[in-house]
N, C-alpha and C positions, 0 to 999 in steps of 0.2 A: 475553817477547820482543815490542817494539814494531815493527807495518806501518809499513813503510816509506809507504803511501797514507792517509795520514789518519787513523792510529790505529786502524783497522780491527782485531780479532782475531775469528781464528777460535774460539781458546778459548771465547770467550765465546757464538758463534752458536749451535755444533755445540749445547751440553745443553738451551739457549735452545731450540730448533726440537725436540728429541725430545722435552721436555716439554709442548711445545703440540699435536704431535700425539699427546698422554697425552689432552690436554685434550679437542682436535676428538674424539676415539672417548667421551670419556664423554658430551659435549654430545650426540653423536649417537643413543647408547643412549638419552639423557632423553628427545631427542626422538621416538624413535619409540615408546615407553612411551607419548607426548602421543598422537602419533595414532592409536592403538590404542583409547584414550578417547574421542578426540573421534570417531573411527566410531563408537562405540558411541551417542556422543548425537545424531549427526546421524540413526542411524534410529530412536532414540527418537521425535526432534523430527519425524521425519518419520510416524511412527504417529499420531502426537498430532494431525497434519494444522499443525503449526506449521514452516510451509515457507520464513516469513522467516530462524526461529534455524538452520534445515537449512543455508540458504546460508548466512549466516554464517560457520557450523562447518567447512561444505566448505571455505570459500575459506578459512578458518583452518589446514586439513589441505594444502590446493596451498600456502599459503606454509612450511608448514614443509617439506613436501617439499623444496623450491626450497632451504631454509637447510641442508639436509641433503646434496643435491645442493653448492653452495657449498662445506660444507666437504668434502668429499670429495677435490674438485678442490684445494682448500686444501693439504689434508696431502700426497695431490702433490707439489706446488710447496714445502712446506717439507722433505720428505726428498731434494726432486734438490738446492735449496741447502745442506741440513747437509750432505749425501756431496759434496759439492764445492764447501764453504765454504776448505780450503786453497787450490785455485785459484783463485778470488775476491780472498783474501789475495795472490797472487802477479802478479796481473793486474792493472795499473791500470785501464783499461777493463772494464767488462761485457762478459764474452762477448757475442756474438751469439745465440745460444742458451738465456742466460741472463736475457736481459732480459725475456720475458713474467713466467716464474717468480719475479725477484725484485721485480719493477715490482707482480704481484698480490700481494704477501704487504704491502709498503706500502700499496698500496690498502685491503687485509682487516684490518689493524691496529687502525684505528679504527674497525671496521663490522662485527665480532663480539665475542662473548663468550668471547673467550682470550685475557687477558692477558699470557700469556707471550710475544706476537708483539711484547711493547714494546720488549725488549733486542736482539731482529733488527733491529727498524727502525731502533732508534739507530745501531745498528751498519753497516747499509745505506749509513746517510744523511750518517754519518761519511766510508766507501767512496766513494761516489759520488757527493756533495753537495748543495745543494739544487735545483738544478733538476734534476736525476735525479730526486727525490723530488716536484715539484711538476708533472713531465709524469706521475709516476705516479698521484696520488692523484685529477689531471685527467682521466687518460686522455688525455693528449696523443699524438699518433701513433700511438690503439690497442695500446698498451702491454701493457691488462690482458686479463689470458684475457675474452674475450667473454660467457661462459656464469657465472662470477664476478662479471662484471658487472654483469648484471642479475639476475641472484637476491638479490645483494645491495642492488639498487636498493630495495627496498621499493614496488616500484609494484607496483600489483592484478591479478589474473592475470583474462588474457579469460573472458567469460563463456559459450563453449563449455567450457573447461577443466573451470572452476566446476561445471555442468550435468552433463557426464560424469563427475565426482569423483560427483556426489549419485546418479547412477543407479548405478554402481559398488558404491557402501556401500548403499545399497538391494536389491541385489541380495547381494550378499557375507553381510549380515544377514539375508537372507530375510524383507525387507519389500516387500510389494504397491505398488509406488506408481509413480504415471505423472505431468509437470510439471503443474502447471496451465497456461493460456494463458499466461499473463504470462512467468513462467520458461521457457516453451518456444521462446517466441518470442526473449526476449532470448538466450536461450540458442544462439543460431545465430549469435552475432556473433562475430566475430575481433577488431572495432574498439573494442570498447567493455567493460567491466568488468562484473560480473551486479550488476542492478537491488538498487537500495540496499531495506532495511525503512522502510515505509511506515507499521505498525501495522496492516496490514490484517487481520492474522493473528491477533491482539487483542482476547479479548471484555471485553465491559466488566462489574463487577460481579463478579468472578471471586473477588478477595480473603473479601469477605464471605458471597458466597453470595446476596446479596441482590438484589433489583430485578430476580430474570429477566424476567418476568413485563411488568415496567414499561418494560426495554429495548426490548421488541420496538415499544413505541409509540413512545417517545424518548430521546434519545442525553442525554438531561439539558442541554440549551441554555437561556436564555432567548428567548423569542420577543416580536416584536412585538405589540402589545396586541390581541386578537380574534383571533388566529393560535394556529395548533392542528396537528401534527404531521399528515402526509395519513393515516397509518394511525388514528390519534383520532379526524379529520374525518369519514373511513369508520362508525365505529363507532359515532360518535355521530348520525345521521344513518341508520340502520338501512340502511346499503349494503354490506354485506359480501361479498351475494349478485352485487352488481353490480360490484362492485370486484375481488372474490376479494381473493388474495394478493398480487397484485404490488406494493401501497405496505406491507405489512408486510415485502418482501425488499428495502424499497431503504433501513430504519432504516438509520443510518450515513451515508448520500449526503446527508444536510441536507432543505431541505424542499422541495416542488416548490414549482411555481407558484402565485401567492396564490389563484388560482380554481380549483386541487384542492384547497384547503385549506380554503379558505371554504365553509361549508354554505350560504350565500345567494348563489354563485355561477351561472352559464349552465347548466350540465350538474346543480346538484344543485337549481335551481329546475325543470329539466325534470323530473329524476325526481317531484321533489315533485309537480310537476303534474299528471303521468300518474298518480299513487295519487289527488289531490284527485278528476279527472274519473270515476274509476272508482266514487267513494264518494259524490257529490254527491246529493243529496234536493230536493224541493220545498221549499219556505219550512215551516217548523214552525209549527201553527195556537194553538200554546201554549207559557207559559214554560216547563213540564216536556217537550214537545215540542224547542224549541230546546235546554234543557239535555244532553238527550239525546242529540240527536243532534250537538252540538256535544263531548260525550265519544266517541262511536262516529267523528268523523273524526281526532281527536288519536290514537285507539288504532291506527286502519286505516292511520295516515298513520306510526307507529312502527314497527310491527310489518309492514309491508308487504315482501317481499321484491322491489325495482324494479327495470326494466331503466332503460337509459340509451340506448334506441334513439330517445327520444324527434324529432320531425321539429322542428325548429326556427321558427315563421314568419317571414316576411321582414319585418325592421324597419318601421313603419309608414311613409307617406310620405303620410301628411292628417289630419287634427285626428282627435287621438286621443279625444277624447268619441264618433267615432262608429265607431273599433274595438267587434268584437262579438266574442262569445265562445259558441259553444254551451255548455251546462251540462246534463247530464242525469244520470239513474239511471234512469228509468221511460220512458214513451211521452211523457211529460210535455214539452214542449221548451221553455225560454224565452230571451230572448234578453236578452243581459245586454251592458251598457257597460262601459269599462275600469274606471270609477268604480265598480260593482255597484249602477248603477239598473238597473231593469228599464223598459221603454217605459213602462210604467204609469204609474210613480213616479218616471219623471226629470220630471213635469211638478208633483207634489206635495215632491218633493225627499225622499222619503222612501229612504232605501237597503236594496238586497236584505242581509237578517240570513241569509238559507240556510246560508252559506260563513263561517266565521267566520274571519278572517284570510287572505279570498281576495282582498280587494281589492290588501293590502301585498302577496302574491302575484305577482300580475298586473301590478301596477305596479315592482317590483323586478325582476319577467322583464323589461317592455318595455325599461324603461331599461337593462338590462346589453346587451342585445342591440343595441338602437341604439348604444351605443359599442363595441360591439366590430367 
């Protein structure tokens, strides 16, 4: 028997809609088999302290929710139109009553995995024609259930939700975990989505097993030519003691500034200088004298553990030939030029040998310090 409305038949709705809600209850059982899973890995990922793939997984667990939620409301709205697909047939207009229900099942047609929802909508669209079908798929005049709406929308759920899903399955698995900063903070927003992965979470060398050791000094970059990682700069440079740890926890942040990195900069010519003054001797009365003691200040000047309290002096401001420098180790005092004459020998031109690489020293301090 052919509708009198545009060929509409109920025949063909009624088996049409009880097979798709066969469908939405098996879709649903998969999916909650999914989430069942993905708790399991989010407090895996979260033991493991990889708290990027954690959120991921959550936010993967609140949109299936959402899809679940969606069809629920779905199957609804497909059993009020099968039990009252005869009066549809009978009715040229859409009840009043009927139009959210059948307006959402146009809309969910094309934005789920049921294809049995294609022979209703023909069917519908036959009924009611195409601008019935194009205020629906629009949402023209709020047509579609609200709540269908945006579950179906595919937009990302806030990142409160996100944050409460992860302490949830944290707790549910009997996993200890509390946010970090970053997640905790984004995690108080209504307005905004939980913070995307960065790689922070990410060690390097993992695959192989390889370079722990070498990570902690560099990220494997190439650098600038005389540039040296701040934690290398440290190392090589006998500063460990004065540096401690903090340029070994910032591997990953890139490099600092060229004068933490450079061993011939302001602060590690100071250190330097504070070990030379402490180590400095008279002029050596012999070549085996000078060899000597030109080995005991290379050793004292490695192996020194230094501070870096040193006091800076105030850039020169008059001809630096007649900058002085005390120099001592004994009672012995002399007085020495930027140059390393001593009074004696700036008049023979002969240069103090005591110091062996204290001149380059002294003159690589002055000059950094007057330009800074």
């Amino acid at each position: 028997m052919f509708s009198k409305w545009g060929g509409y038949k109920a025949s063909k709705v009624k088996p049409a809609l009880s097979q798709a809600m066969i469908r939405i209850k098996l879709f649903k059982n998969k999916k909650t088999l999914s989430i069942a899973q993905s708790k399991k890995s989010v407090a895996a990922f979260l033991k493991e302290n990889k708290v990027e793939k954690a959120r991921l997984e959550a936010e993967r667990i609140v949109r299936d929710d959402f899809t679940i939620e969606a069809y629920d409301i779905l199957e609804l709205m497909c059993e009020l139109v099968r039990d009252n697909a005869k009066l549809l047939e009978a009715e040229k207009e859409c009840p009043y009553d009927m139009v959210e229900a059948v307006s959402t099942i146009l809309y969910a047609a094309d934005r789920t995995e049921v294809p049995e929802l294609k022979i209703p909508k023909e069917q519908l669209i036959k009924k009611y024609g195409k601008e019935f079908f194009e205020n629906a798929i629009h949402n023209k005049g709020g047509v579609v259930n609200e709540r269908v709406l945006h579950r179906l929308s595919g937009q990302r759920p806030n990142a409160f939700l996100v944050l409460n899903y992860m302490k949830e399955v944290a707790k549910e698995q009997g996993v200890d975990w509390e946010p970090d900063e970053v997640t905790a903070e984004v995690g108080q927003r209504f307005d905004a989505p939980m913070v995307g992965p960065d790689g922070s979470s990410i060690n390097p060398g993992t695959a192989s097993g390889l370079g722990t050791a070498a990570y902690q000094v560099t990220d494997g970059r190439i650098l600038q030519p005389g540039h040296v990682p701040v934690a290398a700069a440290a190392a090589r440079a006998g500063m460990n003691k004065a540096v401690g740890n903090q340029n070994l926890n910032n591997i990953g942040n890139g490099l600092g500034p060229a004068e933490d990195s450079d061993p011939l900069s302001v602060d590690s010519l100071a250190a330097r200088f504070n070990a030379f003054k402490s180590d400095i001797k008279p002029a050596p009365t012999s070549a085996s004298d000078m060899s000597e003691q030109h080995g005991q200040l290379d050793n004292s000047n490695a192996d020194a553990g230094v501070s870096l309290d040193f006091d800076i002096p105030a850039a020169p401001t008059h001809d630096t030939n007649d900058i002085t420098q005390i120099t001592t180790k004994d009672s012995n005092i002399r007085k020495t030029n930027i140059s390393g004459e001593s009074d004696a020998d700036a008049a023979t031109g002969e240069t103090d040998p005591a110091v062996p690489g204290y001149n380059e020293l002294l003159n690589r301090f002055a000059k950094l310090k007057s330009e800074s």
